[in-house]
C-alpha positions in Angstrom: 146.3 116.8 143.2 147.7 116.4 146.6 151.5 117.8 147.2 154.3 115.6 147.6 157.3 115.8 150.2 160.0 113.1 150.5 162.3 113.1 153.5 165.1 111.3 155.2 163.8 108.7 157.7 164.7 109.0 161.3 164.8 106.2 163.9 161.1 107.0 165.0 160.2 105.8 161.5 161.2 102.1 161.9 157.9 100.7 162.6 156.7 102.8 159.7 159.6 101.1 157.4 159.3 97.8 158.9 155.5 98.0 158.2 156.6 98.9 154.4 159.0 95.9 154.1 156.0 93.3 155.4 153.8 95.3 152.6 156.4 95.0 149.9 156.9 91.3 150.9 153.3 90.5 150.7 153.0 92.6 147.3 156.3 90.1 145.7 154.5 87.0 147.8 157.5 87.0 149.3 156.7 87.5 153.2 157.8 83.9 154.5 161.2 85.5 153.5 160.9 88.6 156.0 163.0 88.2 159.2 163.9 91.9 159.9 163.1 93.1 163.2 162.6 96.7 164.5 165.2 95.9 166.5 167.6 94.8 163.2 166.1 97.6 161.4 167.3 100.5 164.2 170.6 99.2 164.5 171.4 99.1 160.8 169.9 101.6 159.6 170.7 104.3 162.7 172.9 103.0 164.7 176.5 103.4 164.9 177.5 102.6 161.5 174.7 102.8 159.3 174.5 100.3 156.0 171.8 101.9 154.3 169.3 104.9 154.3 165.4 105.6 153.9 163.1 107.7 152.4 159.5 107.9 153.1 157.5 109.7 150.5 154.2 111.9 152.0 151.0 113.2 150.1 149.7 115.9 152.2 151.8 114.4 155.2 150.2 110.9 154.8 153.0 108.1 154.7 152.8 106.3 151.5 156.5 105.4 149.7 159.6 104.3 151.0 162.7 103.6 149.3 166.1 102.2 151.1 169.0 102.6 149.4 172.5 102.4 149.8 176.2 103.1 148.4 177.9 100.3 145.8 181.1 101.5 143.3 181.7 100.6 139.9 185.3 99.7 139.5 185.3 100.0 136.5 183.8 104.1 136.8 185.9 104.5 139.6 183.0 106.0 141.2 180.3 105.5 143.8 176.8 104.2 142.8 173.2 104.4 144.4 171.9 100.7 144.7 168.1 100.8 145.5 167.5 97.8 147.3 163.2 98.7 147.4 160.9 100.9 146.4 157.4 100.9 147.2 154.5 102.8 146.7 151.3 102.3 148.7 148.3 100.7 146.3 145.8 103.8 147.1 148.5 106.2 146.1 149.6 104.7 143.1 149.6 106.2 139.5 150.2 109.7 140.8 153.8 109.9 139.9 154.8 109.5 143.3 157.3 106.7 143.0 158.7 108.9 139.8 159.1 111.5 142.5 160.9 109.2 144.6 163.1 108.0 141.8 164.0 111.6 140.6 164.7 112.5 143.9 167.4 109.6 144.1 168.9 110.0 140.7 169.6 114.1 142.4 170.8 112.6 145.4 173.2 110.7 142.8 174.2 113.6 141.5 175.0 115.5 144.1 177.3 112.5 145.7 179.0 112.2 142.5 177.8 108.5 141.9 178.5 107.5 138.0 175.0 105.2 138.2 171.1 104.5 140.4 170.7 100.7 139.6 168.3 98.1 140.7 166.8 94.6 140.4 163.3 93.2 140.0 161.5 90.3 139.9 161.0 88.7 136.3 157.9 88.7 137.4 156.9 92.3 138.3 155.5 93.1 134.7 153.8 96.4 136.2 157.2 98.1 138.0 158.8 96.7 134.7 157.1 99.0 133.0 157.4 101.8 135.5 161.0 101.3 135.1 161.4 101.5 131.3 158.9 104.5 130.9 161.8 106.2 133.2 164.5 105.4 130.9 165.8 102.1 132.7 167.3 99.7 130.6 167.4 95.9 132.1 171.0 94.5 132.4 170.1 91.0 131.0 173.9 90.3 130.1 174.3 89.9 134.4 173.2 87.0 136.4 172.9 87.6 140.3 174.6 85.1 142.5 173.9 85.1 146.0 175.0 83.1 149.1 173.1 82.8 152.1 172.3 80.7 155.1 174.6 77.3 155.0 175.9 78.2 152.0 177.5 81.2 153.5 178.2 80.2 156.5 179.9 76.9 154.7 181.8 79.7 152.5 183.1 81.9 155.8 184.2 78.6 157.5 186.3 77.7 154.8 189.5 79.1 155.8 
């Protein structure tokens, strides 16, 4: 059974997390949505004020997991949350409890920060990281509907006053 490190990402891993996202994407046929750039990547996720952080899960030293995550705050905890935004796990390493691994290792991180919750979405769809999810303990929040605004819409919405 090969050994497994996660660690925090550094700016010489953007190509690597770039290369995760266009995987992902292609996984959740979802690639003609992709526009991030190294470029993007680099400057938001190392440069002056970073919006989100990475971590790239290794068998043996062999990049096969990331997960990008960032801070959110429940009101009505009155504490700071762990939103995962992705998670991904490599096809030839999957099924060796690596993306457990990655999932523990946020809900310490959580911990230690003093956030009150690790939450996530996924797709309807997704029926096998469904299941990954509930045989963690993860309990769907189907009272909540996401609403998002991008593109016009949000530009439409900034314009407005």
């Amino acid at each position: 059974m090969p050994e497994f490190s996660i660690r925090n990402a550094t700016g010489e891993d953007v190509p690597l997390i770039l290369s995760f996202i266009h995987e992902l994407a292609e996984y959740e046929k979802l690639s003609h949505e992709v526009s991030a750039t190294e470029e993007l990547l680099r400057d938001a996720l190392f440069g002056e004020r970073p919006a989100a952080e990475v971590l790239i899960g290794e068998p043996d030293g062999q990049p096969a997991a990331f997960a990008l995550f960032f801070h959110n705050f429940s009101t009505f905890l009155g504490r700071p949350g762990i939103y995962l935004e992705d998670l991904y796990v490599r096809p030839e390493f999957r099924g060796r409890g690596l993306g457990k691994d990655m999932l523990s290792h946020l809900a310490r991180l959580a911990k230690e920060r003093g956030c009150g919750r690790l939450e996530w979405w996924v797709l309807d769809r997704n029926e096998p990281a469904i299941g990954f999810y509930r045989s963690v303990g993860a309990v769907p929040m189907d009272d909540w509907t996401v609403y998002r605004v991008t593109g016009a819409a949000l530009d439409g919405l900034a314009a407005r006053l």
